[in-house]
C-alpha positions in Angstrom: -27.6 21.4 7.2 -27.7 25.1 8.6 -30.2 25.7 11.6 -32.6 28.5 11.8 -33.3 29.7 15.2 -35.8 31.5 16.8 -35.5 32.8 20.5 -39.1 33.2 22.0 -38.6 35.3 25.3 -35.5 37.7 25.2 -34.5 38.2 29.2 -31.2 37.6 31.0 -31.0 34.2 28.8 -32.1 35.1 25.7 -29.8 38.2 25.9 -26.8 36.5 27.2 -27.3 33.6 24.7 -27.2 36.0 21.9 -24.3 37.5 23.2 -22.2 33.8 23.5 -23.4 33.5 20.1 -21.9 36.4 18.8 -18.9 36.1 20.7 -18.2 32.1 19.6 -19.1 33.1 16.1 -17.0 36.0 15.9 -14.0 33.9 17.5 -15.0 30.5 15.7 -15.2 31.7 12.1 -14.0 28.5 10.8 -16.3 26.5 12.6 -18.6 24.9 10.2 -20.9 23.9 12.9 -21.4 27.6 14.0 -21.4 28.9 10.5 -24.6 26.3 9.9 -26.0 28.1 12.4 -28.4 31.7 12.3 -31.1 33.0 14.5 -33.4 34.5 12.5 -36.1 35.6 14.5 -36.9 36.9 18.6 -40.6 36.7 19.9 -40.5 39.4 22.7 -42.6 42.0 24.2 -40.3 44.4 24.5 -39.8 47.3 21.6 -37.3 46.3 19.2 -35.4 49.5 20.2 -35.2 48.9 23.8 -33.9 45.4 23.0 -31.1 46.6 21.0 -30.0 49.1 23.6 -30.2 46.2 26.4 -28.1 43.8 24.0 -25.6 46.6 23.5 -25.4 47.7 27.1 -25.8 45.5 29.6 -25.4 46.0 33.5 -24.2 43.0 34.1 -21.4 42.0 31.4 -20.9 45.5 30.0 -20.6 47.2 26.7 -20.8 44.3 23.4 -17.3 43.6 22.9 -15.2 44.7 19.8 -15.5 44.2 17.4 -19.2 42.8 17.9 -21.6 45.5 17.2 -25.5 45.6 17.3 -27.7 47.9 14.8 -31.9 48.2 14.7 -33.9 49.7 12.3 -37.4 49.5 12.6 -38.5 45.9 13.9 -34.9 44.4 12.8 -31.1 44.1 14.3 -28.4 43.3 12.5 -26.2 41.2 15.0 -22.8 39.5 13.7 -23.5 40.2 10.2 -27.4 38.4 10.7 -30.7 40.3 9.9 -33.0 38.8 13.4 -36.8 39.8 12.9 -38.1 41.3 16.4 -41.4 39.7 16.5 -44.5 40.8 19.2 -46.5 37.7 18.7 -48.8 36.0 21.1 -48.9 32.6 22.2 -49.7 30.3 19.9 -49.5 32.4 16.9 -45.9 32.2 16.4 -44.9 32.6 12.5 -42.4 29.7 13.0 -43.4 27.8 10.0 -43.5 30.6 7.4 -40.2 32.1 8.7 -38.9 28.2 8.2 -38.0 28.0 12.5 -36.4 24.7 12.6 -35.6 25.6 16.7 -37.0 27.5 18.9 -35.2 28.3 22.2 -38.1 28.6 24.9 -36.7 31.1 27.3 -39.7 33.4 28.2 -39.7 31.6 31.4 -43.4 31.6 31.2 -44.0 28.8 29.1 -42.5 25.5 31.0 -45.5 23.4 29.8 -45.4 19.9 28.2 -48.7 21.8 26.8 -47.5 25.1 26.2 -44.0 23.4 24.6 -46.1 21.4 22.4 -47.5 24.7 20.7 -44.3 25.5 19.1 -44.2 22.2 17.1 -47.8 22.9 16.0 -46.6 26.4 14.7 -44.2 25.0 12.4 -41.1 24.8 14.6 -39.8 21.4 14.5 -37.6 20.7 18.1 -38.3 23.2 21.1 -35.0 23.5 24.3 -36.8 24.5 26.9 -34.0 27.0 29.5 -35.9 25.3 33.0 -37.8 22.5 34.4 -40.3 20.6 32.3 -43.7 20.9 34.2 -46.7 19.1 33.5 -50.2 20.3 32.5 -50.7 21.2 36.1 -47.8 23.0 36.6 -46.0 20.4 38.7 -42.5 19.3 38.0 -42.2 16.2 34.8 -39.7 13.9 34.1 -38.9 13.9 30.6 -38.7 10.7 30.4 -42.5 9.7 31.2 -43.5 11.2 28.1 -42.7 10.3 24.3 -41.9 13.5 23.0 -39.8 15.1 25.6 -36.0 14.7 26.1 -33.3 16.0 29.1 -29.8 16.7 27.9 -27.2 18.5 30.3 -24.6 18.7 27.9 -21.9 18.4 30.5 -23.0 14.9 30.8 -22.9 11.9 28.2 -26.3 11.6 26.7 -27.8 9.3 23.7 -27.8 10.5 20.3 -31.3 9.5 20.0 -32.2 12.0 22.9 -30.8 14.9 20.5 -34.0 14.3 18.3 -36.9 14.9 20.7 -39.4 17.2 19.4 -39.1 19.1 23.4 -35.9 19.2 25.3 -35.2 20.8 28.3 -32.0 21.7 29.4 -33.2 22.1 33.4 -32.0 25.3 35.0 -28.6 26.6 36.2 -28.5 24.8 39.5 -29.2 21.4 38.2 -26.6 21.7 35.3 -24.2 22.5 38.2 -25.7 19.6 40.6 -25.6 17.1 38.2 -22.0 17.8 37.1 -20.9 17.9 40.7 -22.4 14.4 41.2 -22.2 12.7 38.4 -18.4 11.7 39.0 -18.9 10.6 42.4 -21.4 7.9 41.1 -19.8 5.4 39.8 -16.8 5.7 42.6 -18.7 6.1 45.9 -21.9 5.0 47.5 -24.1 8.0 48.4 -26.7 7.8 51.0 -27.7 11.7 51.2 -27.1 14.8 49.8 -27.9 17.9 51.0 -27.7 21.1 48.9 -27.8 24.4 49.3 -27.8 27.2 46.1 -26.9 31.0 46.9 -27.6 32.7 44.3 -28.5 36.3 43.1 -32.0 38.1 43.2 -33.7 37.1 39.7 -36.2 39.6 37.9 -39.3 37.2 40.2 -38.2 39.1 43.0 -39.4 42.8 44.0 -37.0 45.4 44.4 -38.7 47.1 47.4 -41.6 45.0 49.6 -44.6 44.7 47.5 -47.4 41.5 46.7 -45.9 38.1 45.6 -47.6 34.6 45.8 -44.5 33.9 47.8 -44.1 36.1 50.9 -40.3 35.8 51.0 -39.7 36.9 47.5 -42.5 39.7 48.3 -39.8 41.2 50.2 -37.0 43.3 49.1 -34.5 41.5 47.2 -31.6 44.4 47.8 -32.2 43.9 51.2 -32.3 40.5 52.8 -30.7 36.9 52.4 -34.3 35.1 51.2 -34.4 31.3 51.7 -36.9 29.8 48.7 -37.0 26.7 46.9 -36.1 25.8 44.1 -37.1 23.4 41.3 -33.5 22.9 40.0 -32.5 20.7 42.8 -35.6 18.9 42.8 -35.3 17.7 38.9 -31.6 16.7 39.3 -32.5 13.4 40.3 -34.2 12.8 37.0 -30.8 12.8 35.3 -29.7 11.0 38.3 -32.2 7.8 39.2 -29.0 6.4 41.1 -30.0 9.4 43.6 -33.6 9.5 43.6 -35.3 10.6 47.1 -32.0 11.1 48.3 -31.4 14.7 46.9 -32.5 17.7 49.2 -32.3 21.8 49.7 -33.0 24.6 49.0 -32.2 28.4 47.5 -30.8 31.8 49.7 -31.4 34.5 47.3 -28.8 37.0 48.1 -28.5 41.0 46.7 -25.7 40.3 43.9 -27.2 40.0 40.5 -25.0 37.3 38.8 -22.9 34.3 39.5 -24.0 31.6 41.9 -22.1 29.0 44.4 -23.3 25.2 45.4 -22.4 24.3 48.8 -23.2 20.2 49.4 -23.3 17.8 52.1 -22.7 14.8 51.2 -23.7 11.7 53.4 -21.3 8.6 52.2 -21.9 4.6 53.5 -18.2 4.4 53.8 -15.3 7.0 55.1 -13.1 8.9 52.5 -10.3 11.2 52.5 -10.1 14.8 51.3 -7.2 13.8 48.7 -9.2 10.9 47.2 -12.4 12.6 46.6 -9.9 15.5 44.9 -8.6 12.5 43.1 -12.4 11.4 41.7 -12.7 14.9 40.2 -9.0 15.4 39.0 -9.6 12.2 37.1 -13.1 13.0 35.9 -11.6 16.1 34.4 -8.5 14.3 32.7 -10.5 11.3 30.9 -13.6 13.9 30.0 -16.1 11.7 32.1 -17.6 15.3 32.6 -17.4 18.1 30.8 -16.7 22.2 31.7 -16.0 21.0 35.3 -13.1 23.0 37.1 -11.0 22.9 40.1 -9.8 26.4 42.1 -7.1 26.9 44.5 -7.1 30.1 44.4 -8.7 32.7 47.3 -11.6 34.2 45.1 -14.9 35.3 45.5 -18.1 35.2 43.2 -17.1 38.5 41.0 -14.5 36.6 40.2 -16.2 34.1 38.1 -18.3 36.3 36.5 -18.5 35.4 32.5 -16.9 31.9 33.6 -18.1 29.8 30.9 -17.7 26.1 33.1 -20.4 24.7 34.3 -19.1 24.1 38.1 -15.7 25.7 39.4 -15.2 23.3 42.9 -12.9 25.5 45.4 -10.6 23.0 46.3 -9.7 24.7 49.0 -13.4 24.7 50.7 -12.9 20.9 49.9 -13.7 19.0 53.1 -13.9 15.8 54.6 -14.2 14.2 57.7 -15.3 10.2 58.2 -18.5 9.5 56.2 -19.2 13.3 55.6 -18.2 15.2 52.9 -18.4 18.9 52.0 -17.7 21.2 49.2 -18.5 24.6 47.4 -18.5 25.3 43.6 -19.3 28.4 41.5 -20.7 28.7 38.2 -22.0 32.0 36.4 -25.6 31.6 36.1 -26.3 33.2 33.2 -23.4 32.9 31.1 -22.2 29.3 31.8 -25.7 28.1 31.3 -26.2 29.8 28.1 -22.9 28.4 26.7 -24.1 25.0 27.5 -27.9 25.7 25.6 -25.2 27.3 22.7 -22.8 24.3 22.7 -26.7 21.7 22.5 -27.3 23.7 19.7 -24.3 23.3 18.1 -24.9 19.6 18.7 -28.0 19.6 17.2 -27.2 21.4 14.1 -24.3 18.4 13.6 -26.5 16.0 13.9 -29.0 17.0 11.1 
């Protein structure tokens, strides 16, 4: 059955989602689970033309590719041969069920909401991914699974089928996808009494560019100018794919002045001693038999440009690999924006299978 897609909230996600999209589509045109596939609509705030030139030139990833090309006339682009309405609508009064939405990628990063969420499905879509943490009606951190029509999925990780038909899903945020798929291997094989995590990552558009007023007074300060320690919900939440690890998952963020591609550096505290070459062996395995997906070793001496457009999920540097008694440590990169989009595209792809 094809998919109809509507992107509400067309920032670094939605713009690098659409670009994946294009890109797999244009590379994949055999694929009948792509070709089921269309976005037909984008709920943004933003004039129509201004989004087209930020699609077609962006600071980050460059130029679209060839053959790719984007074209706007009056509230429309035409993007891999697709006519995508440019919508200006406000909350709530989303056209979802007269345009026939039957998914609506929630990436505005305003609306994280089990309440908010649930206004999609009243306008007509029928399943909602949410790109970050589920909060509840208070604004505090939910665990999908304490409420009947929410789902998780990191699709690195095996999930249940039944999952893929929540009305809400969430995909959690960049730095759990890479948590989880760090840890997840290590489950089964070792017995983990801590783990201590610390993301550096690039300044996001919550930050200010020069000193100015922000509910936090870190991120009031100039994000081109300082290492600024925050935290961050994406650590929090992994333990609600993980309930092995619960309380036992800490850290926190250092926002640093680069404005793409991210790095995980963990501590891990074991109950028994293990060597450097057997906890390469866990992941080298993991890797072979598919236990995880988009997981990647490096050997080689690079740095976080490097990885830029990487579509894995978590690239562990082997040779940052460290351990010593019960105490093991390690560092992994992963392309914040463009491997987590490819992971929301491959969930899509998923779900238009399944229908």
């Amino acid at each position: 059955m094809s998919c109809k897609i509507a992107i509400n909230g067309c920032g670094r996600v939605g713009q690098a989602l659409l670009r994946a999209y294009c890109e797999r589509k244009q590379s994949a045109i055999t694929d009948s689970a792509m070709n089921q596939i269309s976005i037909a609509a984008i709920n943004e705030k933003m004039p129509a033309d201004l989004l087209h030139h930020l699609i077609s030139f962006d600071s980050t990833y460059g130029a679209l590719p060839s053959p790719i090309e984007c074209a706007q006339r009056d509230s429309m682009l035409y993007f891999a041969d697709q006519s995508i309405e440019v919508l200006n609508s406000e909350n709530s009064e989303w056209p979802w069920r007269d345009l026939g939405i039957d998914l609506v990628i929630e990436s505005s990063g305003q609306l994280k909401k089990i309440t908010d969420l649930r206004e999609h499905i009243y306008a007509g879509a029928k399943q909602v991914i949410l790109t970050a943490p589920l909060l509840d009606s208070q604004g505090r951190l939910l665990n999908p699974s304490c409420t009947p029509d929410a789902g998780q999925i990191i699709p690195t990780l095996p999930w249940p089928q039944e999952t893929l038909r929540s009305p809400i899903l969430t995909t959690h945020s960049c730095t759990t996808q890479a948590l989880v798929t760090l840890l997840y291997p290590l489950i089964g094989e070792l017995s983990i009494d801590n783990v201590f995590a610390t993301e550096i990552h690039g300044y996001t558009s919550d930050q200010n560019l020069l000193d100015g007023n922000h509910d936090d007074w870190r991120r009031a300060r100039s994000a081109t100018q300082s290492i600024i320690p925050t935290p961050t919900q994406g650590i929090e939440s992994a333990s609600f794919i993980l309930p092995e690890l619960e309380n036992k998952i800490q850290g926190y963020s250092l926002r640093v002045p680069t404005p793409n591609v991210a790095c995980l550096e963990l501590t891990l505290l074991l109950q028994d001693s293990i060597s450097k070459n057997s906890l390469l062996g866990i992941y080298q395995a993991a890797i072979e038999t598919k236990q995880v997906k988009h997981l990647h070793l490096n050997s080689q001496p690079l740095v976080s440009k490097d990885f830029m457009k990487h579509p894995g999920s978590a690239i562990i540097d082997t040779t940052f690999l460290q351990a010593q008694g019960r105490q093991v440590k390690l560092l992994a990169w992963y392309d914040n924006e463009w491997g987590y989009t490819c992971r929301v595209l491959d969930l899509i792809t998923e779900i238009a299978n399944s229908a």
